[in-house]
C-alpha positions in Angstrom: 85.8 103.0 27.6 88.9 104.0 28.8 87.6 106.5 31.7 85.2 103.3 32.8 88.1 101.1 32.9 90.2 103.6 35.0 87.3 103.4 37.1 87.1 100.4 37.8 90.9 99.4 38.7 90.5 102.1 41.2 87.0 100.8 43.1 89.2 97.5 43.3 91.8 99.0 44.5 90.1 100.9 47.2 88.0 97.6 48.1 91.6 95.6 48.2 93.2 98.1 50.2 89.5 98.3 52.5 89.9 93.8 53.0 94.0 94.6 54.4 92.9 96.6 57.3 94.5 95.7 60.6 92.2 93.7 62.9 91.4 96.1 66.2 93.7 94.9 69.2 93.2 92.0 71.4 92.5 92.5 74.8 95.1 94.2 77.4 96.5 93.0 80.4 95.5 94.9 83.4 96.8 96.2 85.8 95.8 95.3 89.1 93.6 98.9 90.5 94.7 100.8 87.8 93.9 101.8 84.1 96.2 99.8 81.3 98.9 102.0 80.2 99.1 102.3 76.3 102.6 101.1 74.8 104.5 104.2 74.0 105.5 104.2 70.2 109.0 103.8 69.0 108.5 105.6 65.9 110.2 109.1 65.9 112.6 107.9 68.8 115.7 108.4 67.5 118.3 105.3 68.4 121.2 108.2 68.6 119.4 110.0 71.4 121.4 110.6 74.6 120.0 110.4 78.0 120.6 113.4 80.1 120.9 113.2 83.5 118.7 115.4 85.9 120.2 118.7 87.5 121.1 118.3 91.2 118.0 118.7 93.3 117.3 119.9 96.5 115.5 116.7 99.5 114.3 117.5 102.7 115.0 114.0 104.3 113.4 113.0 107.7 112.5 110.3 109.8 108.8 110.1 110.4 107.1 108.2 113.4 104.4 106.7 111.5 100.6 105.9 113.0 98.6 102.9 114.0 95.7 103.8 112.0 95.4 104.9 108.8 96.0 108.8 107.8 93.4 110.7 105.9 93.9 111.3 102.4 95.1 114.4 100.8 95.2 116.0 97.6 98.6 117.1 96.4 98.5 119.3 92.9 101.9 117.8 91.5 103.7 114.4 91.3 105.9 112.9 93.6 109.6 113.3 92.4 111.4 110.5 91.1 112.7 107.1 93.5 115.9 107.8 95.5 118.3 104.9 95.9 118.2 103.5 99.9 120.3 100.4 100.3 119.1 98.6 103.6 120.9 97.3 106.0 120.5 93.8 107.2 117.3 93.5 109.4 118.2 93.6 113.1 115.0 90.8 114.0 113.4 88.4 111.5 110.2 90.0 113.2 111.0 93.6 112.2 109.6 95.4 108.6 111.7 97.8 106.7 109.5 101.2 106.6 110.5 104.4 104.9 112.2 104.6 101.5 109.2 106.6 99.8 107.9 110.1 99.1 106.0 111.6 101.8 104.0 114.9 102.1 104.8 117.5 104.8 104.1 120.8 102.9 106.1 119.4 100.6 107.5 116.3 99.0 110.2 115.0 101.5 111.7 111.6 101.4 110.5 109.6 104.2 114.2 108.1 105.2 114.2 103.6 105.5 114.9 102.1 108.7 114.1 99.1 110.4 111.2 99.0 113.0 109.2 96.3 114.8 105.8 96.3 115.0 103.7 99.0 117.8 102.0 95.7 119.2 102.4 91.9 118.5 100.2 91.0 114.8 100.9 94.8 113.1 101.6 95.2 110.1 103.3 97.8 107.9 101.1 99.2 105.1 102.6 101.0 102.3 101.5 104.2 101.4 99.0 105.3 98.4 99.4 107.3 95.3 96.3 108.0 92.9 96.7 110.0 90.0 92.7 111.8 90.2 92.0 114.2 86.8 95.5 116.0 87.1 96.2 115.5 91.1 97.8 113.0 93.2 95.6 111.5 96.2 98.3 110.4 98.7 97.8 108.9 102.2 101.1 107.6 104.0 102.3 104.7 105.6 101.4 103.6 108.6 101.0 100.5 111.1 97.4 98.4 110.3 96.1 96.2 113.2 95.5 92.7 112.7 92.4 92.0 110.0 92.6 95.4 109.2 93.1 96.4 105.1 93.9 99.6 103.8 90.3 101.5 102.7 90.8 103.0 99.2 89.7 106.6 98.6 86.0 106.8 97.5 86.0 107.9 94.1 84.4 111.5 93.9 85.0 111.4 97.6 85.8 115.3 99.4 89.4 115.1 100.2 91.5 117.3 101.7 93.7 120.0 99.4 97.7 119.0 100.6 98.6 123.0 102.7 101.6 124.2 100.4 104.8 125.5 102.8 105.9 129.4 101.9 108.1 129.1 99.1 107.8 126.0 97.9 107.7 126.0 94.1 105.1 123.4 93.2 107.0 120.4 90.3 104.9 118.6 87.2 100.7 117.3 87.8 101.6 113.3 87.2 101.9 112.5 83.2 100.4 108.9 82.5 97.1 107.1 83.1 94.3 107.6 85.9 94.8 105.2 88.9 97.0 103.8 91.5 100.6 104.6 90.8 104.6 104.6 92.5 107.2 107.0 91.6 109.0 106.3 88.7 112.5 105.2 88.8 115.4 107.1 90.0 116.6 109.5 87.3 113.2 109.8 85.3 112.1 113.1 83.9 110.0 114.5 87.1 106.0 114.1 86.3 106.0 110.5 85.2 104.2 108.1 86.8 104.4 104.1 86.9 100.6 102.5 87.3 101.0 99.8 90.2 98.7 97.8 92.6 97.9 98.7 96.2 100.4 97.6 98.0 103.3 97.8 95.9 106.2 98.9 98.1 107.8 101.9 95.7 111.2 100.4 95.8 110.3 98.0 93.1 111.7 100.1 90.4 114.7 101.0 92.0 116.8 98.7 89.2 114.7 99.7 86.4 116.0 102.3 83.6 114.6 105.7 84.1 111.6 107.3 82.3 111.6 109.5 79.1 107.8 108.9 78.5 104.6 107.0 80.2 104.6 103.7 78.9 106.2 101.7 82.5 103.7 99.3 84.5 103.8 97.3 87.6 101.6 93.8 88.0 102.1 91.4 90.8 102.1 87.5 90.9 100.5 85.8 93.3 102.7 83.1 95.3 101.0 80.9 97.2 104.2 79.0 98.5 106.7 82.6 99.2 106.4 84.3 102.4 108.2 87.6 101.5 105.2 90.3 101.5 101.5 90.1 102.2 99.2 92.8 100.6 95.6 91.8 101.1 95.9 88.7 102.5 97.4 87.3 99.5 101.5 86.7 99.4 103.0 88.3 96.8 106.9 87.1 96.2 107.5 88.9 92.9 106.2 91.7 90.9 106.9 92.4 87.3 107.5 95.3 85.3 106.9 96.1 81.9 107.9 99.1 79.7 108.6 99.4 76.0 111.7 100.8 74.1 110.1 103.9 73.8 109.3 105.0 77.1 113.2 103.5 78.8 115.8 105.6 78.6 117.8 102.7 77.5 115.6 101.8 75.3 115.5 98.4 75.3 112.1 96.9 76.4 111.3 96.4 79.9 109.9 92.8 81.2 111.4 92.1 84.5 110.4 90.1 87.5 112.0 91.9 90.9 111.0 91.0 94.9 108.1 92.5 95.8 109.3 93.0 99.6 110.1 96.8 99.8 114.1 95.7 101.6 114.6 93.1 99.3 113.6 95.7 96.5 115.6 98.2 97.5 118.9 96.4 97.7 118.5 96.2 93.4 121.4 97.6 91.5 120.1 101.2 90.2 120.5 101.8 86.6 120.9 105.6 88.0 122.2 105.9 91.4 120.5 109.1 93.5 121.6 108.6 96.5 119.2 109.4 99.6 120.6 111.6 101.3 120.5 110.9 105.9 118.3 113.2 107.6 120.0 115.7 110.0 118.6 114.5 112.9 117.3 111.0 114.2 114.8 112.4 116.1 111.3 111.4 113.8 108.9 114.0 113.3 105.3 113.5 113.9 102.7 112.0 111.5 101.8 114.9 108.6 99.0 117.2 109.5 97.4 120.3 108.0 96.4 121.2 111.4 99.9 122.2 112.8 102.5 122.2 110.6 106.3 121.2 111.7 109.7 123.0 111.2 111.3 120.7 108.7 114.8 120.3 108.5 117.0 122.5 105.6 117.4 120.6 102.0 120.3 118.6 100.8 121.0 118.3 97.3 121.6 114.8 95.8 123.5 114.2 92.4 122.9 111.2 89.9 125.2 109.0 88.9 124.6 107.9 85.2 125.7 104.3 83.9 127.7 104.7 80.9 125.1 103.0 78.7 123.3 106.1 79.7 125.5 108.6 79.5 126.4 107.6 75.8 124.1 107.7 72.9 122.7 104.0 71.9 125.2 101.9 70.3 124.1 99.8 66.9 121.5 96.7 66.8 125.1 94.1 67.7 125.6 96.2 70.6 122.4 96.3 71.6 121.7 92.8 71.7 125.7 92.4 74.2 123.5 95.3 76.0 119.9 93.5 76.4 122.2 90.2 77.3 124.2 91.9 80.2 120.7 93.5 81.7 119.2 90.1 82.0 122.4 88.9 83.4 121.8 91.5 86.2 118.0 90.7 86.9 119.3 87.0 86.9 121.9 88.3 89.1 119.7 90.3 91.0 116.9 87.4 91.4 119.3 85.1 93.0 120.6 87.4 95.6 116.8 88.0 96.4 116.4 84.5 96.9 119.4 84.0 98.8 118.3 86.7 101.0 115.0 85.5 101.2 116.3 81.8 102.3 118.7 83.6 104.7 115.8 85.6 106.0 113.4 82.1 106.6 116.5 80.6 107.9 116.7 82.9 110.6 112.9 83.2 111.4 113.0 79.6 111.9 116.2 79.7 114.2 114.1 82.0 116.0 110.7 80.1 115.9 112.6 77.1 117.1 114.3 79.3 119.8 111.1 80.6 121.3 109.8 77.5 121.0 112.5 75.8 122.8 112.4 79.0 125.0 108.7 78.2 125.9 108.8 74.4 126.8 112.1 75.3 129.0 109.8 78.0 130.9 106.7 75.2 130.6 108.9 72.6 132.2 110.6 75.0 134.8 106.6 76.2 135.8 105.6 72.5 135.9 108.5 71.8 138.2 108.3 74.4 140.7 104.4 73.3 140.8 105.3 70.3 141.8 107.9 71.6 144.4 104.9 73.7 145.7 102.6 70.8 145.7 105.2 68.5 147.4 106.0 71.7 150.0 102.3 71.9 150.8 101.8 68.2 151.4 105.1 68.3 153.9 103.7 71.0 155.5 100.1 70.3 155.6 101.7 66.2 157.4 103.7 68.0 159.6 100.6 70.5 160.8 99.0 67.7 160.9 101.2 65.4 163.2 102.0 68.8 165.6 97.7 69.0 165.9 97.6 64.9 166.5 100.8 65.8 169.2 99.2 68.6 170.8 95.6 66.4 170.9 97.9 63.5 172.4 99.4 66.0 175.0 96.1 67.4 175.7 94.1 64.1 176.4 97.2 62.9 178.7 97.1 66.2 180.6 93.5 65.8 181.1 93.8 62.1 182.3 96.8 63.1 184.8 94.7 66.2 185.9 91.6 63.6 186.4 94.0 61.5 188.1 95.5 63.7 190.5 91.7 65.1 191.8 90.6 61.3 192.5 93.9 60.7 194.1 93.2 64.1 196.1 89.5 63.6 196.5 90.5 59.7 197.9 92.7 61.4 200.4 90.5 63.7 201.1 88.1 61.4 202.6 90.4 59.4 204.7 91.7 62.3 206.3 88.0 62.9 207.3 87.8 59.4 208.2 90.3 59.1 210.4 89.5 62.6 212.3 86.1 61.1 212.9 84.7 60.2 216.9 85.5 56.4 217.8 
């Protein structure tokens, strides 16, 4: 009795315990082009553990003179290294874009230095360039300028791409560590390898504010803003993207859900949580596209140093600190989103000024054309009267000549004949 009783309590048990499982989870966000990235767990983080900055590494940093068309794809068997800090300067022309600011490939990784440029002809537009984490490689194809109407053609899945030509000596870094798909580099300080999923499009600078990496768990979506102007990707206007991370995967850790400007200047002027300053390059002069082809002499490395926050540099303080810590990040996005906007209504303000300009510019040159057509006009109807009153002159003159010369025979002719009559016989 007593060992079908025992029995018994434990089939209940079992069937209570069987009605408590957790339901499976709801559906994920996605990311726009890339696989969802799985939250990283918190559990066996410990909230003592100290961020440690990266060692000094070495940058080759160059200006590049990017194409008109889009680059071929190639296939590069490590990650990009993580974002360098780039603070632009203020846009020379409302027209110009701000290129640069991102990891290139020329036989290596090299950071392709930010600057200014206007467009190679009037409608161009500046395309950022592509990262696709492919089974353990990274498909890259850089920047470049894309003519009007023309969108940026992804990589055919299972397509034959190019292997990236390695440069002698160069010590190959981490494959990318984190989900298959389109990604940036991950934000400056993050442990090399990691990867952020993103959209196509997304100008890498967008994570320039975030905390670095320790794990995979960071993701970039965008919003669609039909009434912003700041950056068009696709024909649709993107004025802010957001990025998501948990606890776990932050050195901070302190979850991640941001909204930053999506246009790669305004996204580069963030304040970095870890400041790696790009380094210049040693000469203006920009080198040509990438090619396998013919490779270029690239200029030596410099080695750039981060400078840690000291909420990094610490370990994390207790749960009351944390909360004076979450507070004082989302006073510097706040921070952070109303200098964007400032800029951004600075910006419009000064593409207007220069809309009205040239439009001003262009009825002054309309009205100037108009009048000296009329000055012509009125110049060819003064000439064409006065031709016209020298021809009815000279007809005048002509017709009186005639009539004098007609004259003068008869008067001849007449004495012609009396002379012959008064010579004649009586």
């Amino acid at each position: 009795m007593k060992i079908s009783l025992s029995l018994l309590i434990a089939t209940m048990a079992l069937c209570a315990c069987s009605s408590q499982t957790a339901p499976p989870p709801g559906p994920a966000d996605q990311v726009a082009n890339a696989p969802e990235v799985p939250p990283a767990s918190d559990e066996g983080n410990s909230a003592e553990e100290a961020y440690t900055p990266p060692e000094p590494q070495p940058v080759v940093s160059i200006y590049e003179d990017q194409p008109d068309t889009q680059p071929p794809p190639i296939e590069v068997d490590w990650a990009p290294p993580p974002m360098l800090v780039e603070p632009p300067p203020p846009p020379p022309q409302p027209t110009y874009f701000w290129t640069g600011g991102y990891w290139g490939w020329h036989g290596r990784w090299v950071w392709v230095h930010g600057r200014w440029a206007a467009p190679p002809r009037p409608g161009y537009r500046w395309q950022q360039p592509y990262y696709d984490h492919r089974g353990g490689h990274v498909v890259f194809v850089g920047g470049f300028w894309a003519r009007p109407g023309v969108e940026f053609v992804v990589p055919a899945a299972g397509a034959a791409i190019a292997l990236a030509v390695v440069l002698p000596g160069v010590i190959a870094g981490p494959p990318p560590t984190g989900p298959e798909g389109v990604f940036i580099p991950p934000p400056p300080g993050s442990r090399p390898g990691l990867i952020v999923p993103a959209f196509v499009g997304c100008p890498s600078a967008v994570v320039i504010g975030a905390p670095p990496l320790i794990r995979p768990g960071m993701r970039v979506t965008h919003n669609h803003d039909t009434t912003s102007t700041n950056t068009v990707i696709d024909n649709t206007t993107i004025n802010n993207v957001t990025i998501i991370a948990p606890a776990g995967a932050v050195a901070t850790h302190v979850a991640v859900n941001t909204n930053v400007p999506a246009a790669a200047h305004l996204a580069a002027a963030q304040t970095p949580v870890v400041r790696t300053l790009a380094p210049q390059p040693a000469t203006t002069r920009p080198l040509e596209t990438y090619s396998a082809a013919h490779s270029i002499a690239l200029p030596a490395a410099q080695s750039v140093r981060a400078e840690v926050s000291p909420q990094l540099a610490h370990p994390v303080p207790a749960s009351a600190d944390l909360a004076a810590q979450h507070q004082q990040i989302e006073q510097q996005r706040v921070a952070q989103a109303k200098a964007a906007e400032e800029q951004a209504a600075r910006e419009a303000q000064a593409r207007q000024a220069a809309e009205a300009a040239a439009e001003a510019n262009q009825k002054a040159t309309a009205a100037a054309n108009a009048e000296r057509s009329q000055q012509q006009a009125a110049a060819e109807t003064q000439s064409k009267q006065e031709a016209d009153l020298a021809a009815e002159r000279n007809r005048q003159q002509a017709v009186a000549e005639e009539a004098a010369s007609k004259k003068k025979a008869a008067e001849e002719a007449a004495a012609k004949k009396a002379a012959e009559k008064n010579h004649q016989p009586q």
